[in-house]
C-alpha positions as CSV (number, residue, x, y, z in Angstrom):
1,X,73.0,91.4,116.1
2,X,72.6,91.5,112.4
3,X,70.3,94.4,111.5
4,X,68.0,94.1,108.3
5,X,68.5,95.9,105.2
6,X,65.3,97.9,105.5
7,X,64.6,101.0,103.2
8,X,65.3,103.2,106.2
9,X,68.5,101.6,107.3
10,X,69.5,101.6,103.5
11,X,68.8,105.6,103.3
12,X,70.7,105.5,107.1
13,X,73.8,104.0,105.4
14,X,73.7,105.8,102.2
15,X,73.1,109.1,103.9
16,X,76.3,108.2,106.1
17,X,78.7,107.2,103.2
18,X,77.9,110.4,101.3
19,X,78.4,112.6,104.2
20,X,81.7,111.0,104.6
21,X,82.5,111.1,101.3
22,X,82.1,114.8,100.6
23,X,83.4,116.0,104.4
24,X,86.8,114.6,102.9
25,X,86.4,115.7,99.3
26,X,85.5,119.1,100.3
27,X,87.9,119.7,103.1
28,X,90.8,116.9,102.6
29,X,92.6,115.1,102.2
30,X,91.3,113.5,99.1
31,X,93.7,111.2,99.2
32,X,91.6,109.5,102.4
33,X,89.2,108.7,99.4
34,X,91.6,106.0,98.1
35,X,90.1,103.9,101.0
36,X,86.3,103.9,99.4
37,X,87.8,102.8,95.8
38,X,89.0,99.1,94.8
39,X,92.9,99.3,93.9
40,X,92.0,97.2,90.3
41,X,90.9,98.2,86.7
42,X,87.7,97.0,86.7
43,X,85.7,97.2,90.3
44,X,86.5,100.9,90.3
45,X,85.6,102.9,87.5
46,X,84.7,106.2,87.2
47,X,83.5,108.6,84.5
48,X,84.0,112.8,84.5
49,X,84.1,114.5,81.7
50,X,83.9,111.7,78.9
51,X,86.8,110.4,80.1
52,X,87.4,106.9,81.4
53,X,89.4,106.6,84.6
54,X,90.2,103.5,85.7
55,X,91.5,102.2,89.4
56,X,91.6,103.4,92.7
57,X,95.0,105.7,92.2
58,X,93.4,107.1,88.8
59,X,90.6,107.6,90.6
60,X,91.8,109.9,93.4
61,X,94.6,111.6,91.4
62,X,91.9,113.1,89.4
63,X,89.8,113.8,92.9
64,X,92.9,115.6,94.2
65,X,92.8,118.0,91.0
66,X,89.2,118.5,90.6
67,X,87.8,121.7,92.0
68,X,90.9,122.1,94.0
């Protein structure tokens, strides 16, 4: 049963992914995050502090130091 992707199902999955998201960057491992980034240059990307980081282990080496 395919469901469709109504406004309320999207807030339903968003609110899920976020929830998971931060219950593992708040109280670990971080490196579980890994899983929810792409391992190449350019599909995961993400920007803190002005700074470019690039890749899913850039990524969540600088997750594991953030706020830590």
């Amino acid at each position: 049963m395919d469901r469709p992707l109504t406004p309320e199902y999207a807030k339903e999955i968003a609110n899920a992914f976020v929830q998971t998201y931060y219950q593992s960057f708040d109280y670990g491992p971080r490196e579980n995050l890994s899983s929810l980034y792409v391992p190449d240059n350019e599909t995961s990307q993400m920007m803190f502090e002005g700074n470019l980081l690039r890749g899913q282990q850039a990524i969540v080496e600088k997750l594991k130091v953030i706020w830590s």
